[in-house]
Each structure stands twice: as structure tokens, then as C-alpha cells.
N, C-alpha and C positions, 0 to 999 in steps of 0.2 A: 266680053270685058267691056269694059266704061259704063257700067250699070254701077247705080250708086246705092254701096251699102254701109250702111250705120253711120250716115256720114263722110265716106271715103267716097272717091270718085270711080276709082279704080280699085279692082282686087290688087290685096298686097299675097306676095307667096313669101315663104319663109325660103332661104335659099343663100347659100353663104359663098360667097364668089368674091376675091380678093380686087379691091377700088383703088383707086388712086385721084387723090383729089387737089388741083391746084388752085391758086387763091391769088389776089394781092394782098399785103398788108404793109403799108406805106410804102417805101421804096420798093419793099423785095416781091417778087414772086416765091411763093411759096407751095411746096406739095409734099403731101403727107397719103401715108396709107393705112387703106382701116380694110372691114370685111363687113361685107353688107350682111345686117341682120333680119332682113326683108327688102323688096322691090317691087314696085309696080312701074308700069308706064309712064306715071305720073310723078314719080320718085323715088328715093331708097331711104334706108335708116344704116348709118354706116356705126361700125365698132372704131374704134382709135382712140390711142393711145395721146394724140395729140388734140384739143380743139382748135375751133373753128368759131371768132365769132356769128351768132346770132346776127343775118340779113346781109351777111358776105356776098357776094355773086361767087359762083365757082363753074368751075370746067372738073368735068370727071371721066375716068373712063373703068367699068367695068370688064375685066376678065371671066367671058362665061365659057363655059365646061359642060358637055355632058358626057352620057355614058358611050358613046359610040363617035366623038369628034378625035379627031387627026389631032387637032392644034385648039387652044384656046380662042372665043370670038370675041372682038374686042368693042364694044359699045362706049358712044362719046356721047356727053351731053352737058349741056350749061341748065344751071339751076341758081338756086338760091336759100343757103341754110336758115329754115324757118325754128328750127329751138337745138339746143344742144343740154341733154342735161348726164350728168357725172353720175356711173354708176361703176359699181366692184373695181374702184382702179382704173377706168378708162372711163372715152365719153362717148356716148349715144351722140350722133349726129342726123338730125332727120332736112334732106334737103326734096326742095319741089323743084320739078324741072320747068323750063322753062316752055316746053313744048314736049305734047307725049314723044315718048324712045317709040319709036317704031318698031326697030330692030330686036329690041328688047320683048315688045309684044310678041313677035312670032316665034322667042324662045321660048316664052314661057308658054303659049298656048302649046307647043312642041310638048314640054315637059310635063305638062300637065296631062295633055294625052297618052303618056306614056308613066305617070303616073310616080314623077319624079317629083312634085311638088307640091306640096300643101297650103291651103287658103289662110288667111287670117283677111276675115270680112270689116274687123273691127279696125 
């Protein structure tokens, strides 16, 4: 991983694992939940029902799964939502993290060994 292709930094995997994402937006703290439509190290693209403006800072935490865990693992990370855009009824939210997920890397190098995961280079 961290080999860059087509422009990505990092491989993204297609991989749908249930986010929770907190925000401010004037007074309030706000959190909302999507389902990642991809993830790399270096970010995810989340589903929801709700947006998020474009250059928000955020805190998230992905719930990951696989085929032989006890418990869901739970990955936290701050980023920064770089575009949202409205698709079928909900919104595409793509955020860059602020520092690569670590923890996140060695799932997916996991799942991918084991050949639970698929590339998207682009």
C-alpha cells in the first residue's frame, strides 16, 4: 500500500462497514451515520442520508467486521470532508484523513489476503 495509482495515494477497497461521523456546525455538535462506500488509509467515501458541508473538520469512527471476529473493531480518525455530492437520495460524502488509519491498514491488508476485498485503483 501507499503506492500511488491513477492519482490516489493509497488503494481504496470497496467495503461497506457502518461510520459514524461527528462535526460542529455552529453551536451544536452534530453526528450522523452513513456506510462507507470505499476506504483507504488515507480516507473513506461514506453513504448518508444526511450532508456534511464541504471543508468541515470531522471526527469518525468506523465499525469493521470480518468473517471470523468475536466483536466489531472500531477505528477513529479526524479528517476533513473534501466534496459531497447528492446521488439516488442520499449524499456521497468523500473525507481525507488527517493522518493515515493505521489500524485500518492492517485490516485491510488482512482482508485482502484472505481475499475479502476488492481494489478500486481509481
Amino acid at each position: 500500500m501507499g503506492e500511488t495509482w491513477h492519482g490516489r495515494a493509497y488503494y481504496r477497497f470497496e467495503l461497506q462497514f457502518p461510520v459514524r461521523i461527528r462535526f460542529q456546525s455552529g453551536a451544536n455538535r452534530l453526528e450522523i451515520e452513513g456506510v462507507s462506500k470505499n476506504v483507504s488509509i488515507g480516507g473513506l467515501l461514506v453513504r448518508s442520508m444526511t450532508a456534511i458541508p464541504q471543508y468541515t473538520s470531522v471526527s469518525f469512527v468506523v465499525s469493521l467486521h470480518g468473517n471470523d471476529a468475536i466483536r466489531p473493531v472500531h477505528v477513529l480518525g479526524e479528517g476533513e470532508v473534501v466534496r459531497v455530492l447528492e446521488h439516488a437520495g442520499a449524499y456521497l460524502i468523500a473525507v481525507r484523513c488527517n493522518q493515515p488509519v493505521v489500524p485500518l491498514e492492517e485490516f485491510l491488508k488482512e482482508s485482502d489476503e484472505m481475499g475479502l476485498t476488492s481494489h478500486n485503483p481509481s
